[in-house]
Backbone as CSV, one residue per row, in Angstrom:
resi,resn,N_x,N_y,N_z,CA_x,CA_y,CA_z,C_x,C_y,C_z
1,UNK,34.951,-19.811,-81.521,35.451,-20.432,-80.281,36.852,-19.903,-79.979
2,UNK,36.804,-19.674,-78.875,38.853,-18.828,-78.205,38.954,-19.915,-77.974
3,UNK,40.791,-20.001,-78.122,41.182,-20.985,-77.616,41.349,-21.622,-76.225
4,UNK,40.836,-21.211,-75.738,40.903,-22.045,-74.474,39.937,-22.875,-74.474
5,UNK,38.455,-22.342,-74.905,37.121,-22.887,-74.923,37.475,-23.972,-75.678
6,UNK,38.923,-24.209,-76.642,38.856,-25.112,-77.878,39.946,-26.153,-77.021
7,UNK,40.742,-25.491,-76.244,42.048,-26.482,-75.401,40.876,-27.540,-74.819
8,UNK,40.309,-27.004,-73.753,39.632,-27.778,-72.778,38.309,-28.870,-73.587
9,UNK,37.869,-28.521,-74.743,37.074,-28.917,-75.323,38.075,-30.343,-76.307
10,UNK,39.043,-29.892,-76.635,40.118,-31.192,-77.183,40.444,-32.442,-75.790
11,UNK,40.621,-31.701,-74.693,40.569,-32.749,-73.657,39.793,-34.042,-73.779
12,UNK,38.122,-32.862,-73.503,37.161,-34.035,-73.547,37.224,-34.725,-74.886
13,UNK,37.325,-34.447,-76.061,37.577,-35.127,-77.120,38.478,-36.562,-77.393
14,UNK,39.854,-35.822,-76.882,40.379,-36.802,-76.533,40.325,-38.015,-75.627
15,UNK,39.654,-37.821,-74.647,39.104,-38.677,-73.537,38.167,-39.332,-74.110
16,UNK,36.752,-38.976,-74.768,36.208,-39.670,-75.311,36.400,-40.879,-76.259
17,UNK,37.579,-40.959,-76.360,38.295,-41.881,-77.399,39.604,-43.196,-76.772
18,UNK,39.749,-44.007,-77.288,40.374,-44.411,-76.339,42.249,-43.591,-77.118
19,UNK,42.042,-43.464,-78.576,43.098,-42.761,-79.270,42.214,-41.401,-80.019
20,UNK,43.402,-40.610,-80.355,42.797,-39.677,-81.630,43.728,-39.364,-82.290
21,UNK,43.636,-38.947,-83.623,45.043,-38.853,-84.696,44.544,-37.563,-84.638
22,UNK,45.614,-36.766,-84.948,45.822,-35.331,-85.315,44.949,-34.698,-86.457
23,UNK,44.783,-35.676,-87.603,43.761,-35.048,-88.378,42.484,-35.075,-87.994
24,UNK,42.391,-35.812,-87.481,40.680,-36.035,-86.881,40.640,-34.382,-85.807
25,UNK,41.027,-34.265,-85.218,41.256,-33.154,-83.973,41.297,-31.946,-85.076
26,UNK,42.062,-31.564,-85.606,41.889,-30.844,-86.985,40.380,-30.831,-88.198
27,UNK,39.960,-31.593,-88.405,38.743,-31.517,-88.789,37.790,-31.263,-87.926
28,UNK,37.652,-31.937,-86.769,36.598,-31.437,-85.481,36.542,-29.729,-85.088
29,UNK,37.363,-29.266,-85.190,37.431,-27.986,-85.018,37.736,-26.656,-86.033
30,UNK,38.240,-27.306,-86.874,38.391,-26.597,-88.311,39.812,-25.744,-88.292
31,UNK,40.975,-26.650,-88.075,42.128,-25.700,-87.850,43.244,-26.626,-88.370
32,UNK,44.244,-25.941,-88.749,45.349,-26.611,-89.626,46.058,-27.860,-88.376
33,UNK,46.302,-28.634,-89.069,47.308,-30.001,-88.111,48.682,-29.106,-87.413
34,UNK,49.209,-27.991,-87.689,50.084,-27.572,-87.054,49.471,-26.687,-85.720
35,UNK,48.457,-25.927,-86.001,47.386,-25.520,-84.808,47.414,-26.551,-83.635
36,UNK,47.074,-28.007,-84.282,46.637,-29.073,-83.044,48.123,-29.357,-82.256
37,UNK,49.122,-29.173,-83.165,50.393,-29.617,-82.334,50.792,-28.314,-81.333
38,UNK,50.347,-27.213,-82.020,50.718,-26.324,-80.763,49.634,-26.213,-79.427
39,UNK,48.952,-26.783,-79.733,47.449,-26.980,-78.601,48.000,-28.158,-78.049
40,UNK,48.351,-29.041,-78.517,48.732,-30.104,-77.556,49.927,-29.881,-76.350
41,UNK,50.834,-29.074,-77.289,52.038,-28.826,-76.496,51.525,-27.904,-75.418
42,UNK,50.574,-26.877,-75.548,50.252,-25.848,-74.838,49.555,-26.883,-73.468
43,UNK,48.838,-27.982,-74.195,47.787,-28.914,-72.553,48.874,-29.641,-72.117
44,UNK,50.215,-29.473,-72.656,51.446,-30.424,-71.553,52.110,-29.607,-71.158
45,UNK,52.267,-28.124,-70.876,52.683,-26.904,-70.494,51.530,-27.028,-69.189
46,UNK,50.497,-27.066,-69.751,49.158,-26.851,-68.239,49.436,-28.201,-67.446
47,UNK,50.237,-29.202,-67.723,50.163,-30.482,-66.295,49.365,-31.348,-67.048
48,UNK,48.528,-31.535,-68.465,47.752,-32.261,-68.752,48.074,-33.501,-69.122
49,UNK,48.474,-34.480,-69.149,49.394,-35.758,-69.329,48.762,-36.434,-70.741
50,UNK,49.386,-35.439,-71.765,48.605,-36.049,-73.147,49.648,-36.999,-73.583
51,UNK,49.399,-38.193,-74.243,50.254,-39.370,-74.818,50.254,-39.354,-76.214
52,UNK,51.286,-40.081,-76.912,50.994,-40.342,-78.166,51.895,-42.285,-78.187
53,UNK,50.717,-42.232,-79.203,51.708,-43.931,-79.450,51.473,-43.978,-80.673
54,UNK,52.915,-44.238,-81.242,52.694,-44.498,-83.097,51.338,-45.421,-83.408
55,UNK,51.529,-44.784,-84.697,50.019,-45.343,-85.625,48.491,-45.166,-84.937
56,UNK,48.594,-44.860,-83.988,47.472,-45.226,-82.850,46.670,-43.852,-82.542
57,UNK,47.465,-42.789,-82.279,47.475,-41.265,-81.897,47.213,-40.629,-80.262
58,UNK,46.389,-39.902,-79.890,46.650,-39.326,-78.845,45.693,-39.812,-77.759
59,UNK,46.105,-39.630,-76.417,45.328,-40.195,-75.504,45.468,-39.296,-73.880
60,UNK,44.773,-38.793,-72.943,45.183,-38.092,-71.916,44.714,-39.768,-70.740
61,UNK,46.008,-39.673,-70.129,46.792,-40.936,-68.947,45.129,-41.300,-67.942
62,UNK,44.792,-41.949,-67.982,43.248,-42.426,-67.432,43.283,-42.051,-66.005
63,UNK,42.396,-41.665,-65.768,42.151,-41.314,-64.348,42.905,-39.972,-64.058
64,UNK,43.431,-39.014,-64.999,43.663,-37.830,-64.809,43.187,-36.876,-64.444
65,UNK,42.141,-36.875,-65.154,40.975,-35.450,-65.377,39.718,-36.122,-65.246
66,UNK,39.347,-34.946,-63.996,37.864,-35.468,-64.145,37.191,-35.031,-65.095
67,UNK,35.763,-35.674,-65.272,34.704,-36.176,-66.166,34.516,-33.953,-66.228
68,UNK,33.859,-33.189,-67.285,33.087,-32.051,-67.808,32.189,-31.783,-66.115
69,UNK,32.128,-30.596,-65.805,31.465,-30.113,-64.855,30.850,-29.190,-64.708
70,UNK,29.453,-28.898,-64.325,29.155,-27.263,-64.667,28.772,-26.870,-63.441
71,UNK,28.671,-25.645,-63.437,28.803,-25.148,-61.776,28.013,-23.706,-61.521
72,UNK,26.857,-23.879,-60.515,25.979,-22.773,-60.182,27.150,-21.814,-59.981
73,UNK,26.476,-20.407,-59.899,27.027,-19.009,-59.294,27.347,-19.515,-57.880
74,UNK,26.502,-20.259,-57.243,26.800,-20.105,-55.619,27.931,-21.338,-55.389
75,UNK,27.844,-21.967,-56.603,29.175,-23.334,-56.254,30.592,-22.129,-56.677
76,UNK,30.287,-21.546,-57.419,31.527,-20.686,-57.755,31.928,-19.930,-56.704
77,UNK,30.795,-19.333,-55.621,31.420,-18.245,-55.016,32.024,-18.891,-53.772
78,UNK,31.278,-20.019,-53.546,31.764,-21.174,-52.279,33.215,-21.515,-52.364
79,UNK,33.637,-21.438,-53.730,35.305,-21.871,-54.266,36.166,-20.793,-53.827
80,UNK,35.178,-19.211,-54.446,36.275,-18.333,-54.128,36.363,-18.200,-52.358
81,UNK,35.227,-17.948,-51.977,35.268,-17.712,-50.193,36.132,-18.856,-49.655
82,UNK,36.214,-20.402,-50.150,37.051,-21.270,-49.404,38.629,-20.550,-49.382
83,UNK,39.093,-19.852,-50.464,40.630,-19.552,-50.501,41.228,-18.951,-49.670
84,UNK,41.060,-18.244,-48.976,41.853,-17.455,-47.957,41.888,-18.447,-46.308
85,UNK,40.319,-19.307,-46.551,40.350,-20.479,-45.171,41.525,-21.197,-45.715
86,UNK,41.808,-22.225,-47.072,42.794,-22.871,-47.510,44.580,-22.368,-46.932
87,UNK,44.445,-20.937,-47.516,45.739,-20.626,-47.569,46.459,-20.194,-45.729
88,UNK,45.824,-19.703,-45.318,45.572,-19.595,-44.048,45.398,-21.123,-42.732
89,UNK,44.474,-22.007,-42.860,44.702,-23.318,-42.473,44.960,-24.943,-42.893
90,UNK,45.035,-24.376,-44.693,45.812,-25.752,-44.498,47.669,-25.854,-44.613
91,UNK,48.485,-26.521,-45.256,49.631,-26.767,-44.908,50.373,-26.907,-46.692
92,UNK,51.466,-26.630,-46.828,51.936,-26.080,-48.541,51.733,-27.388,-49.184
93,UNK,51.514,-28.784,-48.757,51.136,-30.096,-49.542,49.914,-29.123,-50.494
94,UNK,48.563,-28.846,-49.170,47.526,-28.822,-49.682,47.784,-27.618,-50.799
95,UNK,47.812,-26.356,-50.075,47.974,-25.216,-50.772,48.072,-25.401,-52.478
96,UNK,49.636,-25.604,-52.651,49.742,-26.041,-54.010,48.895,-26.833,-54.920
97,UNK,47.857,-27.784,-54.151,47.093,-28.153,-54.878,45.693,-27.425,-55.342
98,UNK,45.603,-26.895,-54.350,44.525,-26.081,-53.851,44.358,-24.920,-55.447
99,UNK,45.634,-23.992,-55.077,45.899,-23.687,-56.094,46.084,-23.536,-57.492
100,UNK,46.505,-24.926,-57.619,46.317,-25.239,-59.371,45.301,-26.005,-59.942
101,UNK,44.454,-26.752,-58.687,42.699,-26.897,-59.087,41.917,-25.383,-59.349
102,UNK,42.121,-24.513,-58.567,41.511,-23.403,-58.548,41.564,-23.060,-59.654
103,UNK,43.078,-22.735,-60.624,43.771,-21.993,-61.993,42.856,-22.561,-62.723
104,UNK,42.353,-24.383,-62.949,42.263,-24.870,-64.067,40.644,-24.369,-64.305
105,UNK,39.827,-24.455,-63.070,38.262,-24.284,-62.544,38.500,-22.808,-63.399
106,UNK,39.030,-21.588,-62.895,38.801,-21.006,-63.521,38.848,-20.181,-65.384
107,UNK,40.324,-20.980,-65.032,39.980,-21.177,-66.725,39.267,-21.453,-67.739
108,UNK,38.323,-22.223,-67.083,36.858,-22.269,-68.171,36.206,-22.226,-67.628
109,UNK,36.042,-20.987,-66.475,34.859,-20.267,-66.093,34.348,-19.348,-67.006
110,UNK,32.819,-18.670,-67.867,32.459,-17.750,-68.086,32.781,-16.306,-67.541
111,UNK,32.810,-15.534,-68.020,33.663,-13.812,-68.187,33.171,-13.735,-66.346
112,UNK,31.661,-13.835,-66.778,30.576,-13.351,-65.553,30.766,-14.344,-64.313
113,UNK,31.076,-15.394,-64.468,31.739,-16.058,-63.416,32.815,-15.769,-62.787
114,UNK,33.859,-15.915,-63.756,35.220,-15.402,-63.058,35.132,-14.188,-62.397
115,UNK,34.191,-12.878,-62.530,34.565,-12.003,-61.905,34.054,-12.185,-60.834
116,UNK,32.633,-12.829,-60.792,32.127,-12.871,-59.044,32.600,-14.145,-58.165
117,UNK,33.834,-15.134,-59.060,34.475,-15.120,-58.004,35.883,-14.324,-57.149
118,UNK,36.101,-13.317,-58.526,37.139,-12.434,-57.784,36.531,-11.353,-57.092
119,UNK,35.214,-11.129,-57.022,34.696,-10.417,-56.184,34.607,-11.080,-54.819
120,UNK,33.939,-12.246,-55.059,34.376,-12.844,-53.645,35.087,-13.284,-52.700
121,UNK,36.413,-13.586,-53.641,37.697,-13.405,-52.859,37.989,-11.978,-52.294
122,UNK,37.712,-11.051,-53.098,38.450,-9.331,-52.755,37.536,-9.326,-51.115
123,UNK,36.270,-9.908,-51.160,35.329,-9.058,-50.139,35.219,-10.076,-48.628
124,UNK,36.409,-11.504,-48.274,36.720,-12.346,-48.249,38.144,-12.303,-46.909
125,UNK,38.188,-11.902,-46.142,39.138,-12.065,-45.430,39.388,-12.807,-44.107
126,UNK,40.557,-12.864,-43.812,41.017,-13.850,-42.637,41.591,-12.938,-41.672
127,UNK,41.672,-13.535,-40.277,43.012,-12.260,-39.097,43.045,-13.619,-37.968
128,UNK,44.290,-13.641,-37.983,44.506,-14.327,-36.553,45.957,-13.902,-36.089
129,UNK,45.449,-13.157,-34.989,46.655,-12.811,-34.081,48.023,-12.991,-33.768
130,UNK,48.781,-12.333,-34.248,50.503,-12.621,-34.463,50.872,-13.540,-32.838
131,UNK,49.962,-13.573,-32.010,50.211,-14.280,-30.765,50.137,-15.690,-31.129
132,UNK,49.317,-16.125,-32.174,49.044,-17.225,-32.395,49.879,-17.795,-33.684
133,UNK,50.450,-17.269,-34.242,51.026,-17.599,-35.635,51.929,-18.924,-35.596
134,UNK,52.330,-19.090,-34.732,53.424,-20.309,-34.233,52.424,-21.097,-33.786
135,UNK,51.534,-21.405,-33.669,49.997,-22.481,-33.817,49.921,-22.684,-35.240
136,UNK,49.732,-22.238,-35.815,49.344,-22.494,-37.228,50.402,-23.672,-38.132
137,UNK,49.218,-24.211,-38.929,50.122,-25.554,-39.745,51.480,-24.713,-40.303
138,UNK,52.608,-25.554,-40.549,53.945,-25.384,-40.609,54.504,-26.662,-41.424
139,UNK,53.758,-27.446,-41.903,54.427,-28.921,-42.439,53.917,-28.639,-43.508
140,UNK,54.875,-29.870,-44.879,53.861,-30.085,-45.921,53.548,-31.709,-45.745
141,UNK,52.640,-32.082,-45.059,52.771,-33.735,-44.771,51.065,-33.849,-45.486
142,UNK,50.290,-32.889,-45.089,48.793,-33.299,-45.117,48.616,-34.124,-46.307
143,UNK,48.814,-33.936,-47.499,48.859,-34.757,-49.166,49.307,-36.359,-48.913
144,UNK,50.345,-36.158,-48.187,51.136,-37.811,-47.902,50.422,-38.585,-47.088
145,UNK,50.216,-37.801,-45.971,49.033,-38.691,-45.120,48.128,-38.944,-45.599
146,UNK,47.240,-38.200,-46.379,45.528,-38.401,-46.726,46.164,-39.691,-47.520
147,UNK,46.705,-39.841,-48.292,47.253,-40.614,-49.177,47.616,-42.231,-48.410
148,UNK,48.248,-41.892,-47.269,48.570,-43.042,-46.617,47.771,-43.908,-45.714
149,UNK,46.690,-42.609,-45.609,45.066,-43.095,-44.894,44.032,-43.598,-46.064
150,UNK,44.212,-43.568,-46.539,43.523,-43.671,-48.250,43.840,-45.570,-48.249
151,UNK,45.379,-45.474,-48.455,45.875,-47.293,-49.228,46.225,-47.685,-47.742
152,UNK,45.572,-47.058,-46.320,45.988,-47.839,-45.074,47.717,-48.854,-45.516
153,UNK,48.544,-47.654,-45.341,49.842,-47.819,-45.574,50.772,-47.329,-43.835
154,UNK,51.539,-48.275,-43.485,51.972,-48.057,-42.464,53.191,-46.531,-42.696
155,UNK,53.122,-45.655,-41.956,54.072,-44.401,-41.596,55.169,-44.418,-40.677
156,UNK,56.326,-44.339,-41.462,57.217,-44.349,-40.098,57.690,-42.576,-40.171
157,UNK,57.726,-42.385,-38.985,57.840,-40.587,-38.056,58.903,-40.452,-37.149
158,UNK,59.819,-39.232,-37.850,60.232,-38.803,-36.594,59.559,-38.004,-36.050
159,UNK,59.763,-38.055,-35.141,58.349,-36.961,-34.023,59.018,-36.195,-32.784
160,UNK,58.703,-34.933,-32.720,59.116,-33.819,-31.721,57.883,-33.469,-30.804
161,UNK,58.109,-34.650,-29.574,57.302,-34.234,-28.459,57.374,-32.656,-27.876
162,UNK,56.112,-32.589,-26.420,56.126,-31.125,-26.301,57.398,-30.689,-25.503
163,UNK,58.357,-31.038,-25.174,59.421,-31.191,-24.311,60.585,-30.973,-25.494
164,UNK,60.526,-31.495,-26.780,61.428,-31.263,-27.559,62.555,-32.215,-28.349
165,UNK,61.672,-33.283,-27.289,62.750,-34.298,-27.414,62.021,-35.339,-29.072
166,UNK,62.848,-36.484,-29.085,62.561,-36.776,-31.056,62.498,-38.432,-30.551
167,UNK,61.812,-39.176,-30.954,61.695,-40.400,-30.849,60.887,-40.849,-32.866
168,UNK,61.314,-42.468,-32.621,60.910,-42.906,-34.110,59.869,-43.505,-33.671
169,UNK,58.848,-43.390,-34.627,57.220,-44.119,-34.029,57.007,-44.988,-36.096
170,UNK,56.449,-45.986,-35.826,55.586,-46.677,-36.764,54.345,-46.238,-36.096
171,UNK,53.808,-45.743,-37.563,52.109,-45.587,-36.736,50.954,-45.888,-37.835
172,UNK,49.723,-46.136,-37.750,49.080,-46.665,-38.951,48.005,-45.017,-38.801
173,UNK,47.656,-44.808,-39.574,46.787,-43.361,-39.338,45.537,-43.826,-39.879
174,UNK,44.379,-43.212,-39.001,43.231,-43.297,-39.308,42.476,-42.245,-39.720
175,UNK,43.127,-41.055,-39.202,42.403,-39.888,-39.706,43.405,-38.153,-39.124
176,UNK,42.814,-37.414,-40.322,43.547,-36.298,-39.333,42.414,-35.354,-39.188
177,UNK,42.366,-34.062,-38.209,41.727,-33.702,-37.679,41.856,-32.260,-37.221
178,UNK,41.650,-31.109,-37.270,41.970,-29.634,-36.922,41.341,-29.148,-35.804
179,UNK,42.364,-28.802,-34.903,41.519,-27.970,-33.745,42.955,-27.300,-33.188
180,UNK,42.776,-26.403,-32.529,43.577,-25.704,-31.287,44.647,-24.619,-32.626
181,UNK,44.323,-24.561,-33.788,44.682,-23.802,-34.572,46.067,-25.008,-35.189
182,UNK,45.732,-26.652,-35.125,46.676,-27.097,-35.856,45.835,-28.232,-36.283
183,UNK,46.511,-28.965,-37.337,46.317,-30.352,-37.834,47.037,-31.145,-37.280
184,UNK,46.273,-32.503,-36.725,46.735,-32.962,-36.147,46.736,-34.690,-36.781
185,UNK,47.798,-35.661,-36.597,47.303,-36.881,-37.313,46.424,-37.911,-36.081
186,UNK,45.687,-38.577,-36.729,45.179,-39.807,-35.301,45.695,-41.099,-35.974
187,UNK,46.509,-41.922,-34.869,46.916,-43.026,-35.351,47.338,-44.022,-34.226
188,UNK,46.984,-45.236,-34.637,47.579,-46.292,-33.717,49.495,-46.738,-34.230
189,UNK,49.686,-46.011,-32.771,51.414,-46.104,-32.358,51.571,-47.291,-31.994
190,UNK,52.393,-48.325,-32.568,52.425,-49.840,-32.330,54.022,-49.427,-31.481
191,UNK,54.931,-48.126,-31.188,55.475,-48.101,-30.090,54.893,-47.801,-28.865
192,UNK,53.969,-47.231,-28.572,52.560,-46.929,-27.522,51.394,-47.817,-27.024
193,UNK,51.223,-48.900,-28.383,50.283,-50.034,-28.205,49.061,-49.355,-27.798
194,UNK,48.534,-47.855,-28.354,47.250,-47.456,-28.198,47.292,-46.150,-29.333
195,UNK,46.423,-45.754,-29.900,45.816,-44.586,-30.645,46.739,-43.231,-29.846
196,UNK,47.156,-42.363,-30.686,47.972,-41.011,-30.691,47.467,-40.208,-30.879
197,UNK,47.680,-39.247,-30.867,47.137,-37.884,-31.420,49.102,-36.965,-31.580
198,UNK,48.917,-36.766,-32.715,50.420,-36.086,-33.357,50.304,-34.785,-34.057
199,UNK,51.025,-33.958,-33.739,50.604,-32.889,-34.437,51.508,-32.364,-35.559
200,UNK,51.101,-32.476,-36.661,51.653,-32.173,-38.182,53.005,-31.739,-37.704
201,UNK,52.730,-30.145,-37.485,54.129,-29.713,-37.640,55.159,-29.783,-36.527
202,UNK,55.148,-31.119,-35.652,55.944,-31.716,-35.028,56.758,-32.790,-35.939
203,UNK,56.126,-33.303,-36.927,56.890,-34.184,-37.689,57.827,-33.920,-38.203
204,UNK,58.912,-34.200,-37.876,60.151,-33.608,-38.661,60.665,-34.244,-40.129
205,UNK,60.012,-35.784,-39.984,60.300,-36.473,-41.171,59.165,-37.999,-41.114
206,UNK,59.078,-37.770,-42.652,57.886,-38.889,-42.298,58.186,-40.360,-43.787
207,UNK,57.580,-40.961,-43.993,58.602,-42.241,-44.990,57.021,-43.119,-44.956
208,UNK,56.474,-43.139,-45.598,55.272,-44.475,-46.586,55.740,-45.274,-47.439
209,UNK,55.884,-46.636,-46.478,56.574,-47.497,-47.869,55.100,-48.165,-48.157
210,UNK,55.150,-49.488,-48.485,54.387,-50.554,-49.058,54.074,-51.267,-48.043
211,UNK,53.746,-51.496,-47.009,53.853,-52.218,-46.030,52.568,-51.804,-45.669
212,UNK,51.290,-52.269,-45.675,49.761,-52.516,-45.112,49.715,-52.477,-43.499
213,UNK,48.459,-51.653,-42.890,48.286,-52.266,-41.562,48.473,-53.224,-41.241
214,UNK,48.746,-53.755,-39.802,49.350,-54.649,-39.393,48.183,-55.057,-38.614
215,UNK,47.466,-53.453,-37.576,46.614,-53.965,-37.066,44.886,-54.122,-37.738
216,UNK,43.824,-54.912,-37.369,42.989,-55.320,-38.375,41.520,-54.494,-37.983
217,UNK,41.638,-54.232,-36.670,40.309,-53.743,-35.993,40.560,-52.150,-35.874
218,UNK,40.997,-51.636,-36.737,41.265,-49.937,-36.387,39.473,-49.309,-36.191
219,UNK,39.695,-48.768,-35.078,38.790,-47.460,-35.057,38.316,-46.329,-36.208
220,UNK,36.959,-46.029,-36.320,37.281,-45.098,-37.237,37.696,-43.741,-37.102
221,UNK,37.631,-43.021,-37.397,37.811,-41.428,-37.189,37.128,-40.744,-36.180
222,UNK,35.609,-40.798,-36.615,34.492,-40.838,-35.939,34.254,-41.256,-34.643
223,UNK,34.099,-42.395,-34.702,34.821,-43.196,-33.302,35.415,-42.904,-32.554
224,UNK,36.947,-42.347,-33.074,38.104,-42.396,-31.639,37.509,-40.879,-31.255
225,UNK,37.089,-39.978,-32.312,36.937,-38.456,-31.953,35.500,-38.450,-30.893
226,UNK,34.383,-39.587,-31.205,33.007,-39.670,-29.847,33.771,-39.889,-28.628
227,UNK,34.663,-41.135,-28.178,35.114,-41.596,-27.367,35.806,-40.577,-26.872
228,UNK,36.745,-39.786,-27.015,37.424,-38.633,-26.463,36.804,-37.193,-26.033
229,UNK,35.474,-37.216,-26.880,34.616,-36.456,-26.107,33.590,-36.605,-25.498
230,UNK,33.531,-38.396,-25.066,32.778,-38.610,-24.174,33.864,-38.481,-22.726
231,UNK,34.815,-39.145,-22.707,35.796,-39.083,-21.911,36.140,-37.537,-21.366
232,UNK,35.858,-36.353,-22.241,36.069,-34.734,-21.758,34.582,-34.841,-20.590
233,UNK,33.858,-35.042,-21.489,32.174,-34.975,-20.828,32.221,-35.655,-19.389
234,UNK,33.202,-36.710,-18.969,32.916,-37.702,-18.191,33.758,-36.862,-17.153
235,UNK,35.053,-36.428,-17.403,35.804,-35.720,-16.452,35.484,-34.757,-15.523
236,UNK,34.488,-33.920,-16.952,34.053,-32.749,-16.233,32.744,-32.385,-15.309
237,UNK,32.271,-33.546,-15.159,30.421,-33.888,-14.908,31.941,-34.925,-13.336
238,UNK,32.644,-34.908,-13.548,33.574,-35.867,-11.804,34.722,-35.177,-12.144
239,UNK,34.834,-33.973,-11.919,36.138,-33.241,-11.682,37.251,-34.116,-10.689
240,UNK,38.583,-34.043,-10.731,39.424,-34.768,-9.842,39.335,-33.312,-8.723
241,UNK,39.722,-34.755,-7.436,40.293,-33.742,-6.490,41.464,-34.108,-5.748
């Protein structure tokens, strides 16, 4: 067994347990107790949140790591082809994450895996027009929001209308949404007293405290996005004159 096959394999070990002592981890694998301390140190070098509590021994922080996963050729190549859409439309919250899920996935990918997904990245490209580049996401908010749409946590925003000008909005968010080459948030503006549409990298500054919706009947995502394209449909079937 290489060590990596043996790092990632101590994970699940450890997880399986609610503790593990160092000799036990050492007998499971057949390697001296100073081996396991440099393997441990090496999975808190990778972000892995391993614990120790006297007498008791080791434990990785619950709800860290997901559960062992195995993964077709075509789930692999779906990972590599998503990367260049990622890096290209989403925003540096996501990116960075994007990123160091990717590192760990491939780290205990098979030889023959890893290469066809670097084949599929190499054969894999993006182009959008230097006319358009100032469209493209520009914030790192997307992580905070999903997050704040997640525990329905009220957002307070500064916000840069299309004019330029900056106003403070409380807004509760229901969903965000990509089109016109940006991300955009949807949320009920309790300075507006109706549903918004905001676009990421207008936010100049954004603040999630503890403070729950206020309002109780929110729309869903789904919802406000039918209604707005029934409302396009309705305009254009009675053009103004």
């Amino acid at each position: 067994m290489n060590r990596i096959d043996r790092l990632m394999g101590m994970v699940t070990l450890i997880q399986s347990k609610k503790q593990v002592q160092v000799e036990d981890i050492a007998n499971h694998y057949g390697i001296s107790e100073r081996t396991v301390f440099r393997d441990l140190k090496a999975l808190g070098e990778m972000g892995i949140p391993v614990q120790f509590e006297a007498e008791k021994g080791y434990s990785v922080a619950p709800g860290f790591f997901l559960p062992p996963v195995s993964l077709t050729v075509e789930e692999v190549n779906a990972l590599g082809f998503a990367e260049p859409l990622i890096i290209r439309f989403a925003d540096l919250s996501i990116k960075a994450h994007y990123a160091s899920a990717l590192a760990k996935i491939k780290m205990v990918l098979g030889r023959n895996q890893q290469a066809q997904m670097e084949q599929t990245q190499e054969q894999t490209a993006h182009f959008v027009p230097d006319h358009y580049a100032h469209l493209m996401p520009s914030s790192d908010h997307l992580l905070i929001l999903q997050n704040a749409i997640s525990q329905q946590r009220i957002v307070k925003i500064r916000y840069q209308n299309a004019d330029g000008e900056f106003t403070q909005r409380e807004v509760e968010p229901i969903g965000l949404t990509f089109y016109s080459l940006n991300w955009h948030l949807i949320a009920w503006c309790h300075l507006r007293k109706e549903y918004r549409d905001f676009r990421t990298s207008r936010i100049e500054r954004l603040d999630v405290g503890l403070e729950p919706f206020r309002k109780k009947d929110h729309l869903s995502l789904a919802e406000y996005l039918a209604d707005i394209q029934h409302e396009i449909l309705k305009n254009s079937r009675h053009p103004l004159t």
